[in-house]
N, C-alpha and C positions, 0 to 999 in steps of 0.2 A: 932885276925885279925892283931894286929901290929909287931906281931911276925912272921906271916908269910909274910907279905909286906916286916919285915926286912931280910927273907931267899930270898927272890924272888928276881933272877939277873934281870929281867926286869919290876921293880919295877912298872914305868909307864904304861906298858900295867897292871900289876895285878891292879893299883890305879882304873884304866879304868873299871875293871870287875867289881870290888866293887860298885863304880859308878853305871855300870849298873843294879845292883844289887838290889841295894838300891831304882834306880826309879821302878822296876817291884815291888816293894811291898808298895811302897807308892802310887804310880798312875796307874801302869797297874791291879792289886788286882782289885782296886775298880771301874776301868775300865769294866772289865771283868766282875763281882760282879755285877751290873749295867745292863748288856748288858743281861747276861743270867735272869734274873728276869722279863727282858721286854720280854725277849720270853718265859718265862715262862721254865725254862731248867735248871734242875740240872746235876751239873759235879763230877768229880770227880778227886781230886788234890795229888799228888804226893809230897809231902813238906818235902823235910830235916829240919832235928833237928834243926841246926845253925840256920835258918828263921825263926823258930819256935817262939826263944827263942829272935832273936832279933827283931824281927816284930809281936809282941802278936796281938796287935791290927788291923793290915790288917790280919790276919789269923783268928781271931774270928769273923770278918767281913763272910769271906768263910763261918765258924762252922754255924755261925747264919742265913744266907742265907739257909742253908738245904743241901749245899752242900756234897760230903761223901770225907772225906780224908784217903787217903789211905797211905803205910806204904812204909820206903826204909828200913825195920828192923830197925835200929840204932834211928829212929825214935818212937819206934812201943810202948813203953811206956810212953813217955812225949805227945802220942797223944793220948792213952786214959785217961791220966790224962784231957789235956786240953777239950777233948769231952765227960767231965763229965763221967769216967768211960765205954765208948764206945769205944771197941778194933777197931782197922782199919780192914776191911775186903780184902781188896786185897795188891798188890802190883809189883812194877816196879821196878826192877834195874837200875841203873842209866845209861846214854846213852847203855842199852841193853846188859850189859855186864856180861853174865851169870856164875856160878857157877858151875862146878858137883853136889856141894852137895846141892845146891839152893832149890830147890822142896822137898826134904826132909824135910831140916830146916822149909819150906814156914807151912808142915803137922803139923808137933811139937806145931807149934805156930798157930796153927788153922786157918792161911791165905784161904781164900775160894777161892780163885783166884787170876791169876797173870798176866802179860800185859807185855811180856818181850823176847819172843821167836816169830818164824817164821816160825812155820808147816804150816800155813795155811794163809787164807787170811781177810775172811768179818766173817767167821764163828765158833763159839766157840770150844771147847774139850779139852775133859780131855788131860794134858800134859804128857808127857813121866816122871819117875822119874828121868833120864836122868843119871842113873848107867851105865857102860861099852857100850854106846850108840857108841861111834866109839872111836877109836885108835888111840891117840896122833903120828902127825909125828914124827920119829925119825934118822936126819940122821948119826945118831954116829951107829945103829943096822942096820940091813942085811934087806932090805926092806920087805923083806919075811915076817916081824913081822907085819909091819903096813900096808903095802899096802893090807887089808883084808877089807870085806864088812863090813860095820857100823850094830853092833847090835841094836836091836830092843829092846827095854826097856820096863818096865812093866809100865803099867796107872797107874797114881796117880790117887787121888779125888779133886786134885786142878783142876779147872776149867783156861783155856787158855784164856784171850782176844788179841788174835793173834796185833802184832805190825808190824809197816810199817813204814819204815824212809819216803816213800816218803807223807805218811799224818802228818809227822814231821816239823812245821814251819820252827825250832830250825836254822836246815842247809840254809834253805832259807834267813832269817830273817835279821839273828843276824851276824854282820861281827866277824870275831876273826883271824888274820893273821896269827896265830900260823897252823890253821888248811885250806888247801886248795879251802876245797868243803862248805865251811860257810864264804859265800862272804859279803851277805848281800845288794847285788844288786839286787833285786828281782821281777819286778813289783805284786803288788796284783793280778791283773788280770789275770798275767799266773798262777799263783797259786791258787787261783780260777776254774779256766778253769778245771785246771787238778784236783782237789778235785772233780770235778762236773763229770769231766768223770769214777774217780777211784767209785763214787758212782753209778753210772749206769750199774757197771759191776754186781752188784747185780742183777740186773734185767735181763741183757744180757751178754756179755764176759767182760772180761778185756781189762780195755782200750787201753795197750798196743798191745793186739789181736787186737783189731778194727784198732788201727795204722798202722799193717800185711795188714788187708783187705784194707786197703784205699791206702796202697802200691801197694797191688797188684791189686787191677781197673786199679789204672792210671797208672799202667805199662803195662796192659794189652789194655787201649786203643792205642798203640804205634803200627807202622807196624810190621811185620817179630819179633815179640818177641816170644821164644819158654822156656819153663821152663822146667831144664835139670840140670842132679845135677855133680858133680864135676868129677865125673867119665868118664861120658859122655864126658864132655867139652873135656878130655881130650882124647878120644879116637876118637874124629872127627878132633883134632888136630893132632895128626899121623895119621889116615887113612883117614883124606878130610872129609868134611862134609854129613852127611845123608839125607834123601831125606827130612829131614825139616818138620816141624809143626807147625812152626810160623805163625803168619796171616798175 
């Protein structure tokens, strides 16, 4: 760690991360540790190595709670040592940042599942192995090469738990200036709100559907509104208006 604080040009904000670092595994751990036992809920934790080895004890905390820790590979041995010779069964990449040869490697090493990719939404499936799945841009080659349809890849046996940045605290939460959209202004309550509605779409649409619908009522309670697509608009813009269907 002091070797890379000494590489790091802006030393202060790295001192800052570490910081923040250091309080999620000393108080938020057993915060969290805490919270899930009174609701009676086990989770499942994504932990690099480095945490591992310098936070034993907020991590054995997790182990011993019941909870299932999962693997970021580089991890994937010093966590079934610590879990008494119990290999990790799934695994996340870190901020979602995938592999080609990801899913392969995930097979090798008996990964039962993985939480890292975005075919889908609330519901599980087998991932693609994600070989020749689409065609790198290239603008040095004659577009003819890449601009082609995304192939279709063969099923693995890894099992998908579909990821979703917008059920991602992370961006909401945590301020970090380096990156735009990770403000860390956030009320809990909108964030909530919308956890609450991305959950209901299980039962009904997606919340962001429902968002469409409630647009379009209160667009539709408005006089003389006529829904009309971009062709149209402009064809009653050179020829005058049609005889209308608005209310």
């Amino acid at each position: 760690m002091a070797w890379r604080v000494a590489q790091t040009p802006a030393m202060e904000a790295f001192l800052q991360m570490c910081k923040e670092g250091v309080f999620g595994a000393t108080h938020g751990v057993e915060r969290l540790v805490d919270l899930w036992e009174k609701k009676n809920i086990k989770r499942s934790w994504y932990i690099p190595r480095h945490t591992i080895e310098m936070f034993p004890e907020a991590i054995a905390k997790i182990r011993d709670a019941g909870h299932k820790m999962s693997t970021l590979i580089k991890t994937m041995n010093i966590q079934t040592d610590f879990c008494n010779g119990k290999p990790p069964l799934g695994f996340t990449s870190p901020s979602w940042k995938n592999h080609p040869d990801q899913i392969e490697i995930l097979t090798k090493l008996g990964i039962n599942y993985d939480h890292s990719f975005m075919h889908g939404d609330f519901q599980p499936y087998y991932v693609s192995t994600g070989k020749e799945e689409c065609i790198t841009t290239d603008y040095k080659k004659d577009p003819e090469t890449w601009m082609v349809p995304m192939k279709h890849a063969e099923k693995s046996d890894v099992v998908e738990i579909p990821a979703n940045w917008t059920l991602d605290d992370w961006p909401t939460f945590r301020w970090d200036g380096a990156r735009p959209n990770a403000h860390g202004y956030v009320e809990a309550y909108v964030v909530e709100r919308m956890w609450k509605d991305m959950f209901s779409w299980c039962y009904r649409e997606p919340h962001i559907l429902l968002m469409h619908k409630r647009m379009i009522d209160w667009i539709d309670e408005h006089e003389g509104v006529e829904w009309c697509t971009f062709a149209q608009m402009a064809e009653e813009f050179q020829n005058g208006p049609s005889s209308g269907k608005g209310k």
